[in-house]
Every structure is written in structure tokens, then in C-alpha cells.
C-alpha positions in Angstrom: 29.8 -11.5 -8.4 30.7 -8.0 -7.2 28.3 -5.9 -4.6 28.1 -3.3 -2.2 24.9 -1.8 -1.4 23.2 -5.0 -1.1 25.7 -6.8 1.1 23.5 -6.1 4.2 20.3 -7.1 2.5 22.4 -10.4 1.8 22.9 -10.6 5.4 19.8 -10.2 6.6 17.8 -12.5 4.2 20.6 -14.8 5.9 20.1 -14.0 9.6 16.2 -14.6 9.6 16.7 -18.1 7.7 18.6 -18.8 10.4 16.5 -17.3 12.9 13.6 -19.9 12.0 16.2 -23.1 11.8 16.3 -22.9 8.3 19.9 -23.4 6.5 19.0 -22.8 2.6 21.2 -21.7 0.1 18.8 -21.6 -3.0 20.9 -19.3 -4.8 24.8 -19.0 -3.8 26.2 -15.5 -3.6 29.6 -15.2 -3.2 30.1 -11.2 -2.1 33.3 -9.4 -2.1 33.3 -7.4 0.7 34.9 -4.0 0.6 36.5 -2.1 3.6 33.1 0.5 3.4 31.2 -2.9 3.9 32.5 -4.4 6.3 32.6 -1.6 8.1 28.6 -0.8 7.4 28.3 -4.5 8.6 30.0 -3.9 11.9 27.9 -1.0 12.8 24.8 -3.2 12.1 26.4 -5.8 13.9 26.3 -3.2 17.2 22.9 -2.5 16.5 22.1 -6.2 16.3 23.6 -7.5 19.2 23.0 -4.6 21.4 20.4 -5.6 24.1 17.6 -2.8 23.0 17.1 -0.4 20.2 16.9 3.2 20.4 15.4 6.3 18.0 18.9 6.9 17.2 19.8 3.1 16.3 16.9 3.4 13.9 18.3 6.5 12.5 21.7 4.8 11.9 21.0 1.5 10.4 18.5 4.1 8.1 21.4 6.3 7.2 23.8 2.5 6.8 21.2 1.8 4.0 18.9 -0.4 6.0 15.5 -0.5 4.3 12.7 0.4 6.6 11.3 -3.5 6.2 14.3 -4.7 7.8 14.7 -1.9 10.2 10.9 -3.4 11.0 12.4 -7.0 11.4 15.0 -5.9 13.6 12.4 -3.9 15.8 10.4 -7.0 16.0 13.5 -9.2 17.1 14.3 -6.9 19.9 10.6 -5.9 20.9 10.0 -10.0 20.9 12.9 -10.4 23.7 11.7 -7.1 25.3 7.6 -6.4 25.4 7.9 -3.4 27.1 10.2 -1.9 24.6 8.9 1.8 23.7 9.9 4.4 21.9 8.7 7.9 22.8 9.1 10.0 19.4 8.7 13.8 18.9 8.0 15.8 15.8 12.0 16.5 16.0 12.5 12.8 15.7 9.5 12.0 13.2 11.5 14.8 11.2 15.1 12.8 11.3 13.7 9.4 10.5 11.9 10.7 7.5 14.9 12.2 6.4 16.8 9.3 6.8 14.1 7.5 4.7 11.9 5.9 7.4 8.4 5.0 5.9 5.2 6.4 7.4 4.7 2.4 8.3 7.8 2.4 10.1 7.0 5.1 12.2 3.9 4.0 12.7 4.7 0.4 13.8 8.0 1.8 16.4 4.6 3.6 17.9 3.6 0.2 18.8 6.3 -2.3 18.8 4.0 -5.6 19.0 3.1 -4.5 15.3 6.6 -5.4 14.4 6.7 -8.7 16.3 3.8 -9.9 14.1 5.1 -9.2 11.0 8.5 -10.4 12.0 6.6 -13.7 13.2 4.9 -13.4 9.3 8.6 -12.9 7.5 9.7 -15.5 8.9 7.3 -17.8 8.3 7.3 -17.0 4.7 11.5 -17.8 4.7 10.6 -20.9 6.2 7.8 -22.0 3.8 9.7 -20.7 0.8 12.6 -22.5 2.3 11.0 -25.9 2.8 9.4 -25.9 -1.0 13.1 -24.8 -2.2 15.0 -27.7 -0.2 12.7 -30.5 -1.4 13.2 -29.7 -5.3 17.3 -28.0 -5.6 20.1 -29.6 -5.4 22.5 -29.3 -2.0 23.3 -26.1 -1.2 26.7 -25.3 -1.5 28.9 -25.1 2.0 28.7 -21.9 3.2 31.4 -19.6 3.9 32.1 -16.1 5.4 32.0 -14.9 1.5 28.7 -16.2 0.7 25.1 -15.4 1.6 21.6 -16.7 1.5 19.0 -15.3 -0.8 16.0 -17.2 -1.0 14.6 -15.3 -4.2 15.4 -13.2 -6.7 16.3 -10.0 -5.5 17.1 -6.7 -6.8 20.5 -7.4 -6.0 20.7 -9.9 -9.4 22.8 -8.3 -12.2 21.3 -7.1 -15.5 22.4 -10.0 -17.0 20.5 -12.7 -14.5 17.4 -10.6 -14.1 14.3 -11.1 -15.8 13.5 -8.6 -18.7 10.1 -9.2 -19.2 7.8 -7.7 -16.6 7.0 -9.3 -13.5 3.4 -11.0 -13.2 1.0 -8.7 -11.3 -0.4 -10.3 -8.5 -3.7 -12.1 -8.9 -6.6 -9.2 -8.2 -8.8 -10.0 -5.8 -12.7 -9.2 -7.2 -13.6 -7.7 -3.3 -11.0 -5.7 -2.3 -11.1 -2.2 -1.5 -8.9 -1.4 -5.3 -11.4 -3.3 -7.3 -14.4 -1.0 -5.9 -15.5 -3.2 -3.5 -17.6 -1.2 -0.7 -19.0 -2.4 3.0 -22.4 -1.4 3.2 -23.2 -3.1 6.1 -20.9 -3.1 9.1 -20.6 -5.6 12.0 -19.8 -4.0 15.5 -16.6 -3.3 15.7 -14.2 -2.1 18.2 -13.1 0.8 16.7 -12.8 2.6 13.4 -9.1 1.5 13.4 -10.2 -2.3 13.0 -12.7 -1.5 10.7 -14.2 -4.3 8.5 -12.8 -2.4 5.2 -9.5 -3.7 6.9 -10.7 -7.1 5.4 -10.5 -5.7 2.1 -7.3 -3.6 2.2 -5.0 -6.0 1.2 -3.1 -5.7 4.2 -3.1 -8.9 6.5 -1.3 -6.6 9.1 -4.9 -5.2 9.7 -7.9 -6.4 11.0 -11.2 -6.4 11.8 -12.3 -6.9 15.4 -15.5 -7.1 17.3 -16.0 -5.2 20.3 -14.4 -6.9 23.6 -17.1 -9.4 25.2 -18.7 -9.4 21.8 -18.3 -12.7 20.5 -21.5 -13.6 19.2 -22.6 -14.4 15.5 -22.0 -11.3 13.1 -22.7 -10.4 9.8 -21.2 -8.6 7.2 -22.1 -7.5 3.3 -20.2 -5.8 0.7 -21.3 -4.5 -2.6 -19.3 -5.2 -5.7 -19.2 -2.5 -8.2 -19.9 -5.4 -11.2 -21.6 -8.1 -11.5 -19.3 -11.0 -10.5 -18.8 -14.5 -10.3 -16.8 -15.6 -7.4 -14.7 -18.9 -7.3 -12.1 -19.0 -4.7 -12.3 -17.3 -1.5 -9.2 -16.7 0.6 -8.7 -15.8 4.4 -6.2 -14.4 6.8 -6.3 -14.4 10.3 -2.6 -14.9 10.8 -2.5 -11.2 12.5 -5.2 -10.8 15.0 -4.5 -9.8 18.5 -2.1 -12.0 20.2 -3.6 -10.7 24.2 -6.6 -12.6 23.1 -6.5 -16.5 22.9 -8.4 -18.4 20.3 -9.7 -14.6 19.2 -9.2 -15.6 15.4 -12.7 -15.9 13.1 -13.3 -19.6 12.8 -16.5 -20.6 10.9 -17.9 -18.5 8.3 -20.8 -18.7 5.3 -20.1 -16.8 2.4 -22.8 -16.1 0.1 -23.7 -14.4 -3.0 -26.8 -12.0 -4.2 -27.8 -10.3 -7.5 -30.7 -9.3 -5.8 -29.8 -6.4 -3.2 -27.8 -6.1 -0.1 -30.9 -7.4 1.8 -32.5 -9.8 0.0 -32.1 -13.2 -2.7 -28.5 -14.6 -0.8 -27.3 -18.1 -1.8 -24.6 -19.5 0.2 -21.7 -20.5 -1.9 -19.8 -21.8 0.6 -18.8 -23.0 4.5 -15.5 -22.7 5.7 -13.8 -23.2 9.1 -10.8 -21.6 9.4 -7.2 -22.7 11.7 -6.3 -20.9 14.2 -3.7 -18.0 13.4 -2.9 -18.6 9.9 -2.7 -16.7 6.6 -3.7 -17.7 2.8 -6.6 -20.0 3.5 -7.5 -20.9 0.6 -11.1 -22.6 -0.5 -13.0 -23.3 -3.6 -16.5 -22.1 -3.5 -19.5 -25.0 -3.5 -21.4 -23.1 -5.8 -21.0 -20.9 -8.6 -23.5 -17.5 -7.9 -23.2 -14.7 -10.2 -24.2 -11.2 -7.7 -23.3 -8.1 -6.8 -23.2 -8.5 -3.4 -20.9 -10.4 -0.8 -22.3 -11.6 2.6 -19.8 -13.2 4.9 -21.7 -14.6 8.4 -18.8 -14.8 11.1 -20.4 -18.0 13.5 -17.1 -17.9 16.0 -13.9 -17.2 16.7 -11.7 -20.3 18.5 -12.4 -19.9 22.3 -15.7 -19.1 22.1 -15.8 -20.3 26.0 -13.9 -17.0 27.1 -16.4 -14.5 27.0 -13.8 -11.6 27.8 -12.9 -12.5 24.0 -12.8 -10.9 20.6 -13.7 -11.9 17.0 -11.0 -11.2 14.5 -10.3 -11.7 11.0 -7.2 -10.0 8.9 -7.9 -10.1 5.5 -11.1 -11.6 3.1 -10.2 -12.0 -0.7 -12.1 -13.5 -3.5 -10.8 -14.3 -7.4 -13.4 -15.0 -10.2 -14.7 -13.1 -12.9 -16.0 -9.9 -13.5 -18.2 -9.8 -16.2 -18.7 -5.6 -16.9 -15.7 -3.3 -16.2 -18.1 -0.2 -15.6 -16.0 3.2 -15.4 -16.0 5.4 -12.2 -18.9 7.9 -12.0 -18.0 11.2 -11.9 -17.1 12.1 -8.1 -17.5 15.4 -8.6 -19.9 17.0 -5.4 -19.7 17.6 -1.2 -19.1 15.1 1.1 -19.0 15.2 4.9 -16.2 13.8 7.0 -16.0 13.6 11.2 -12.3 14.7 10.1 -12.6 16.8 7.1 -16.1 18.6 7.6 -16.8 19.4 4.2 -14.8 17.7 1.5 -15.1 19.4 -1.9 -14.2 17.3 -4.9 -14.0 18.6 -8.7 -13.2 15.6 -11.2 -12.2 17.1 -14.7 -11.7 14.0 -17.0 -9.4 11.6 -14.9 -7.7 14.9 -12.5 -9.3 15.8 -9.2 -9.1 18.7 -7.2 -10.5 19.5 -3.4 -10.5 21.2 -0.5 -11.5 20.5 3.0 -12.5 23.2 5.6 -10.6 21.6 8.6 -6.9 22.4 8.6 -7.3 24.4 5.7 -6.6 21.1 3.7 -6.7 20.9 -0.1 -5.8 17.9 -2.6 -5.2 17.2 -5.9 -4.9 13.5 -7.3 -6.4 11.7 -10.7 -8.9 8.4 -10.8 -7.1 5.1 -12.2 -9.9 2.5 -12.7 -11.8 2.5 -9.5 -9.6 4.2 -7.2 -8.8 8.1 -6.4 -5.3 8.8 -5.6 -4.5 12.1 -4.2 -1.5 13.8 -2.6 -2.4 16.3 0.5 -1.6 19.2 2.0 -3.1 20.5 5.8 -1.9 22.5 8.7 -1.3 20.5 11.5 -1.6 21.3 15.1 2.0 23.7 14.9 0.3 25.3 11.8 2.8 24.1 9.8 1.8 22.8 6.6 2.3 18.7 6.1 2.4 16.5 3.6 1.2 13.3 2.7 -0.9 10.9 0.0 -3.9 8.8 0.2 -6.8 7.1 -1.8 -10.2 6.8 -2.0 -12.6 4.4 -2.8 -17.1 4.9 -3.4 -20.0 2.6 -3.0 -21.5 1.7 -6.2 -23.8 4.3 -6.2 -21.8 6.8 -5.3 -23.2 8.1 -2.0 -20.3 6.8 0.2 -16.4 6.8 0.6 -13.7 5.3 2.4 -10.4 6.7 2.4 -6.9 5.9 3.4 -4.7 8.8 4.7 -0.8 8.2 5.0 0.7 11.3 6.5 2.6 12.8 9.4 4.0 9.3 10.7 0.7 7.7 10.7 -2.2 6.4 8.4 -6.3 7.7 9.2 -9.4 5.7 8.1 -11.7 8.3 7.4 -15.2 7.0 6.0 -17.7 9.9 4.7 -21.3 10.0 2.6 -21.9 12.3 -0.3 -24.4 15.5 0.6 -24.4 17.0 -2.8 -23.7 16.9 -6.2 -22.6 20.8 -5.9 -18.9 21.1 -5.4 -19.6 23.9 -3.2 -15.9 25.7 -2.2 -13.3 26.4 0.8 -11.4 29.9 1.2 -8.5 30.6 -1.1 -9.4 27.5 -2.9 -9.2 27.7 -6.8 -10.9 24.1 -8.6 -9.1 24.1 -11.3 -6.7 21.9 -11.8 -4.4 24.0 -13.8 -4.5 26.3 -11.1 -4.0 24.1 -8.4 -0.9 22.7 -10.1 0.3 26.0 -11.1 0.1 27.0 -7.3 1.8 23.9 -6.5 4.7 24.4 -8.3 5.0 28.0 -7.4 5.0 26.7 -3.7 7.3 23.9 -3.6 8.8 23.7 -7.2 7.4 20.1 -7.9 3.4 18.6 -8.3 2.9 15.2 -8.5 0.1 14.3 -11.3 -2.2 11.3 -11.0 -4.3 11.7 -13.4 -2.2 10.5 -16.4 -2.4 6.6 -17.0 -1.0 4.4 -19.0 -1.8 0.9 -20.6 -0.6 -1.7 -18.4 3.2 -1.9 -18.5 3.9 0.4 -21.6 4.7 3.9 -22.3 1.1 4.6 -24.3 -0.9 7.0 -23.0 -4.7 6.4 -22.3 -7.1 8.4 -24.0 -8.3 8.9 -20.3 -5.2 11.2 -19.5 -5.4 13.6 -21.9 -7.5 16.6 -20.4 -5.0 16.0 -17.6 -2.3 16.9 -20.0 -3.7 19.4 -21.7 -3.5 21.0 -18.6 -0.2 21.1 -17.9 -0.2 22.4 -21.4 -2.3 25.5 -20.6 -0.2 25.8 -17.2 3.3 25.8 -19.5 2.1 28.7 -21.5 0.6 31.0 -19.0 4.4 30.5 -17.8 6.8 30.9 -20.7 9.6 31.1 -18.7 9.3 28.2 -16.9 11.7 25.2 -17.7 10.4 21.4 -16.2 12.1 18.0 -15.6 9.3 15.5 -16.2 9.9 12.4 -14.3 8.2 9.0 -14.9 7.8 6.4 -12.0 6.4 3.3 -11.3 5.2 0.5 -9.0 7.8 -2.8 -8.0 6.1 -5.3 -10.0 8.2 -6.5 -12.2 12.4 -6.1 -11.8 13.8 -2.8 -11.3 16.2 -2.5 -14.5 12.6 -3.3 -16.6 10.7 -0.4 -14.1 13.7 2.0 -14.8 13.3 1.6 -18.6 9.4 1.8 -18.5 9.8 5.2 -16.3 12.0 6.3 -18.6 9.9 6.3 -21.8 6.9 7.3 -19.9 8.1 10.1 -19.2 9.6 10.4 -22.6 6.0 9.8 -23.8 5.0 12.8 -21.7 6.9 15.1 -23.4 6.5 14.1 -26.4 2.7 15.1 -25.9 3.4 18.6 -24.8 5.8 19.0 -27.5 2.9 18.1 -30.1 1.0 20.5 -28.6 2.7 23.4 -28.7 5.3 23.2 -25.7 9.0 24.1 -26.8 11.2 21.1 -26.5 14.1 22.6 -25.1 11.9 23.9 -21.7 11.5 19.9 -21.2 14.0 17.4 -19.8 12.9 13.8 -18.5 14.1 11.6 -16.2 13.0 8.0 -15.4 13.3 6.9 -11.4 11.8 3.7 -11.5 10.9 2.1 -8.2 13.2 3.9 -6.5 11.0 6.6 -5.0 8.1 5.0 -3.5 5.4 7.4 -1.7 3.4 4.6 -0.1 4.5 0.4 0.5 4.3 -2.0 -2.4 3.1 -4.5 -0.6 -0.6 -3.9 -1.6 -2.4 -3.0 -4.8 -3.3 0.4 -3.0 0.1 1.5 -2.5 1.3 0.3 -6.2 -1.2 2.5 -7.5 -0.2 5.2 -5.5 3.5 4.8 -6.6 2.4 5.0 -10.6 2.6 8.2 -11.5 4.3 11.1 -13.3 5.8 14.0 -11.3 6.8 18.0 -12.2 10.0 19.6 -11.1 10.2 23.4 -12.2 14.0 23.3 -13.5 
């Protein structure tokens, strides 16, 4: 089988196998190598064995083709051999790596190199599980040799003809995370806003929650689901919790359900005692309570004789059913921020516009089911204008929001409550969305548009999306002379060659739209990009749904 641009993905998948003991050939790749790979394999053979790692290493093995995951791994292998490796980066170097294609999680984790010695520590452990269930039902590998490599999955590497065509199965959706509406209305002390206890419902075990040092008594904490819901299987994480702190891991915990309020009519549905350290603990409930609200009661972490300690937990999921799939209110009114100030939203069908007094900030985004997904724009400190995308996420009723912000080389938690149903307004700000995209793409030639959705895994648009579109109908004819490229794009769910076809008549679908309504079909071209241009990891449900989405580019 012939490749090239996957040869060091072949390699690596092969050097962390062996990096945990594990010698698993689950699917045998034999790779021709061609003189521009082995010559990208000797430079990240320098890197590799090198004693440290530098800005400019990371720069390289980027610009070899390295994907920022395995850039991470590599960080975490040198930072495991080295704990006081550090890397001091600049906005001059923030500016190369992203132009080299670092993530903003990259960045953020060479900021703090123990981040990548945990989730090094968790990649390996997954090879090794996913290696052990392999080896007891395949046949012997075959012998290896230095023309084959190890891939213990199917990767994006296969050829059209071995992939999958049918789309991937999304992962199971867990009933109290932050993307099914899930909300923490009451918070347990906490160390800082950075280990929140909405990390326990981002998806992300690399988070956590953590009680304030020397605070390791009994705490409580309740979430309100945005439907009534009956829960079934609950599902922990501690794996990541701070590794200065022995035994710092949330042990015992009673999880209980009400329908009554987030104070009163709780019936516990279950008792669990967690290990120390691990991930995907997985428990059936011992009763079946239909509610609306979650109350998890965190009794101790593992050492609760050090009382220099912490209480941590990484991740709390839930699967059941949902028995109403109520739509998003309106979000439409002012909310105050310690970071923004004043937010001002204006939702027009499923498009939102806003602008935020500090940094002269203004977004623009669209609602898919319960989340708001927005791309923004500030000055920062230089008064330059940046970049970057984020979501948000309301209580039930609407008086509250939590938001993730992924810009600049790092990501903010910023939590605010609503003041007012009136928009209210910022200087220079127009509300409208045509406006706002028209500015847009007389700024920087491109808008990204989230507020046109699809039914899951086809190219049909939702009724949902169509004052979105009609938009960027208006928009087309107060500018005649502008030609676009619409581009489609989409999450990693299921195999690239399927995401590259569904992108492809998505935005097919697009234009077809506009042409109906009245847009000349030679001003539109379309392209499909697939999952080749993520704006945010695809790890979590948060990040897929940022990745959806259709995109303008003024021709």
C-alpha cells in the first residue's frame, strides 16, 4: 500500500506502542518510503532523540506535517524526563506556531508542560488497553520489519477502498454535559475559576474540578438539566487530577435525582467509590428517578489524612433518556461579564449577533440545539485586533451563562447572569446580522456562518436556518458585484472521504438555496473541505459543533 503523508503518523502510533511495552500489529502496513520521507523521518528522528525540545523544534516537526496531538505527545515525553522543561513564548512565537498550524491547545499546554505529561500518560494507556483487547481476539501479528508499521485503528491513512462509507457512530451523548444544556447552579468551593465544576461537564477529562487547598471536607454540587430526564448510567473520570497532590482524586460520591427543585425532593440513585487516578468509571444507577436536577455529594478524596490536600474530579457523565427536546429560548438581552462588562446578544431565528464593551469586542455565531457558537473578534493588549471562536451554554431559565473562549493561544471560562431582556448596544456596533456579515466580509474577505444547520449527517437544510440564509440573500443583493465561494465543513465523526462528500453537497445545498431565491448562479462557486480545517479539537462534542459549519469567501 503506497503512502507518504502519513508515514510519520505510522511511526508514531508505533513508537508509543512501544513506549508502554506493547508489540501489536493489529493491522499490517507495509509503507514505501520515498526519499522526501525518509528524509522527513530523519528530521523527526533529531527532534526525538534530542535531549530537550525547543520553540523552534515545535515549529519544525509542525512544518514536517506533525499534527499538534503528536507534537503534544512528544512534549509530554521530553517534559516527563525533564520537569523543569519550559518554554517562554512571545506573541512573535504564538504568531509562527499558528502559522505552522499549532492548535490554541498546543499552545496552551507548551505554557505548562505537565499538561502534556498527563495526556501523554492518557495516550498511552489507551494504546495499551486497545492493544491488550486486540491481542487476545487477532491472530499473530505478522514479523515486523523496517517496511511496516503499527496502527492500532483505523486511521485516516486507510484507502478509499478499505474505509468505511457509511458515517461513523457519534459518540454516545452524555444527558449532563455542558452541550446537552446541562447548567451548575450550585457550585462547591473551588480553587479557582480555571477548575471550575462546569469542567465536570465539558467533556474534557484533561480538566478538572478542584477544591480549594486544605479543603478537603464533604462538598456538594447540583446541576439543572434543561429536560426532564431519566438517568441510567453514570460515568467518572478522575484519571487527570493534579499529580503534586497524593490521593487528591474524588473517591466516594452519592448521586441523586429531583423533579422537585434544586433544593428540595432528592432521591439518591446511586453510591459509588471511585479508584484512584482512573478514567471511564462506569456504574449503573440503583434506582431509576425521573428529575431535572443532578446532585452529586463528593464524601472524600483518597488521602483524606493529608490535610494540605485537594478534592479533585475530571469529568461526570450520565446516559439515559430525555423525555422532551425543548428548543432554546430566545437569548436575545444584556448580560454582565467580569471580562466582557456588558455583553449584548441579538438572536434572529437561529443567527446571533453581539457586542461587548471591553476590547471593543463584537461576535457573531448561530444556536445548534442547545448551544451558541460564535466566532470573535477584540483588541488585545497591542490593540491589534484577534481572533478566535467559542460557545455558550444558559441555565434553564435563562438567567445565566457559561462560556468557553478559544483565542490568542489560550482558552477563558467566563461565567455571566442575564440583566435584561433589552439588547441595549456598543459603539459602532450594527445588530443585524446582515450587516455584521456584510462588514465581515468587507474586512477580511470571508465570515464564517453558524447559524445554518443541517439534519444529522445529510445535506438537508433545517427549517431552522433559513432566516439565516435569507440573509446572506439580502447581503448578495445590496452587493451585486460581489462573487462568493461557499464552502461546506464538518466535524471528524465519521471517515474523512464520507465528511469530504457530506461538505461537498452541503455546500452544494447552500447554493442551491440562494439560487432559488433570486441569487445568480454564476456569482457562486462551492467547495467542500471536510475535516480538514478544524477551528477548535474534535475530541469533545463542543468542539465538533464548533467545526460544523458553512463559511463565505468574497471571490
Amino acid at each position: 500500500m503506497k503512502t507518504s503523508n502519513n508515514t510519520i503518523q505510522h511511526f508514531l502510533n508505533f513508537k508509543l506502542a512501544l513506549s508502554v511495552g506493547v508489540f501489536w500489529l493489529c493491522a499490517h502496513v507495509v509503507v514505501a518510503l520515498t526519499p522526501e520521507d525518509e528524509k522527513r523521518m530523519d528530521e523527526f528522528l533529531k527532534v526525538h532523540l534530542a535531549d530537550t525540545i525547543t520553540t523552534q523544534d515545535v515549529i519544525h516537526l509542525l512544518e514536517l506535517k506533525v499534527s499538534s496531538d503528536d507534537v503534544l505527545k512528544e512534549i509530554g515525553y521530553k517534559a516527563s524526563n525533564d520537569p523543569a522543561l519550559k518554554f517562554s513564548l512571545s506573541d512573535a512565537d504564538t504568531s509562527l506556531l499558528k502559522k505552522a498550524g499549532a492548535t490554541d491547545q498546543l499552545i496552551e499546554d507548551m505554557r505548562s508542560p505537565a499538561s502534556a505529561v498527563r495526556y501523554l500518560a492518557s495516550s498511552t494507556a489507551k494504546v495499551s488497553a486497545a492493544a491488550s483487547a486486540a491481542k487476545a481476539t487477532e491472530a499473530p501479528a505478522a514479523e515486523f520489519s523496517p517496511s511496516a508499521t503499527a496502527s492500532p485503528i483505523a486511521s485516516e491513512s486507510a484507502s478509499p477502498a478499505e474505509a468505511p462509507t457509511e458515517k461513523a457512530t457519534e459518540p454516545e451523548q452524555s444527558l449532563v454535559s455542558i452541550s446537552a444544556g446541562a447548567y451548575v447552579v450550585k457550585r462547591p468551593r473551588e480553587w479557582m475559576d480555571d477548575e471550575s465544576a462546569f469542567h465536570m461537564l465539558d467533556e474534557k477529562p484533561r480538566t478538572v474540578w478542584a477544591s480549594p487547598r486544605g479543603d478537603i471536607n464533604e462538598e456538594t454540587i447540583v446541576i439543572a438539566l434543561p429536560e426532564k430526564t431519566l438517568l441510567k448510567t453514570l460515568e467518572f473520570d478522575n484519571s487527570h487530577v493534579d499529580a503534586q497532590f497524593t490521593g487528591c482524586s474524588a473517591k466516594d460520591i452519592t448521586v441523586e435525582m429531583s423533579d422537585t427543585s434544586e433544593n428540595d425532593g432528592f432521591q439518591k440513585i446511586a453510591d459509588v467509590s471511585l479508584k484512584d487516578r482512573e478514567e471511564n468509571q462506569r456504574f449503573p444507577v440503583s434506582a431509576e428517578v425521573p428529575g431535572r436536577w443532578v446532585r452529586l455529594t463528593v464524601k472524600n478524596n483518597h488521602n483524606p489524612s493529608d490535610q494540605d490536600n485537594t478534592i479533585e474530579l475530571s469529568e461526570f457523565r450520565a446516559f439515559g433518556e430525555q423525555f422532551t427536546h425543548t428548543p432554546l429560548p430566545n437569548i436575545s438581552g444584556t448580560y454582565e461579564t467580569y471580562f466582557t462588562n456588558s455583553l449584548h446578544l441579538k438572536q434572529e431565528g437561529m443567527s446571533v449577533t453581539g457586542c461587548y464593551e471591553a476590547r471593543e469586542g463584537r461576535l457573531e455565531g448561530g444556536i445548534e440545539g442547545r448551544t451558541f457558537k460564535f466566532t470573535y473578534y477584540e483588541l488585545n493588549a497591542g490593540k491589534n485586533q484577534e481572533m478566535g471562536v467559542g460557545v455558550m451554554v444558559f441555565s434553564p431559565d435563562g438567567k445565566q451563562l457559561f462560556s468557553l473562549w478559544q483565542g490568542g493561544g489560550r482558552e477563558r471560562l467566563i461565567l455571566g447572569e442575564k440583566k435584561t431582556d433589552q439588547i441595549g448596544s456598543c459603539p459602532g456596533w450594527k445588530s443585524e446580522v446582515e450587516d455584521q456579515m456584510t462588514k465581515e466580509m468587507e474586512e477580511f474577505g470571508r465570515v464564517r456562518v453558524y447559524g445554518v444547520n443541517f439534519d444529522s449527517d445529510k445535506d438537508i437544510i433545517k427549517e431552522e436556518s433559513k432566516p439565516t440564509l435569507d440573509k446572506i440573500v439580502a447581503m448578495l443583493k445590496a452587493k451585486p458585484e460581489w462573487k462568493i465561494t461557499i464552502e461546506g465543513h464538518t466535524d471528524s465523526t465519521s471517515t474523512p472521504q464520507h465528511n469530504q462528500g457530506l461538505s461537498e453537497r452541503r455546500a452544494a445545498s447552500v447554493k442551491s438555496y440562494l439560487v432559488t431565491a433570486g441569487i445568480d448562479g454564476s456569482r457562486l462557486t462551492t467547495a467542500g473541505y471536510g475535516q480538514t480545517k478544524p477551528v477548535a479539537p474534535n475530541d469533545t462534542p463542543i468542539g465538533r459543533a464548533q467545526n460544523r459549519r458553512v463559511e463565505l469567501g468574497k471571490l
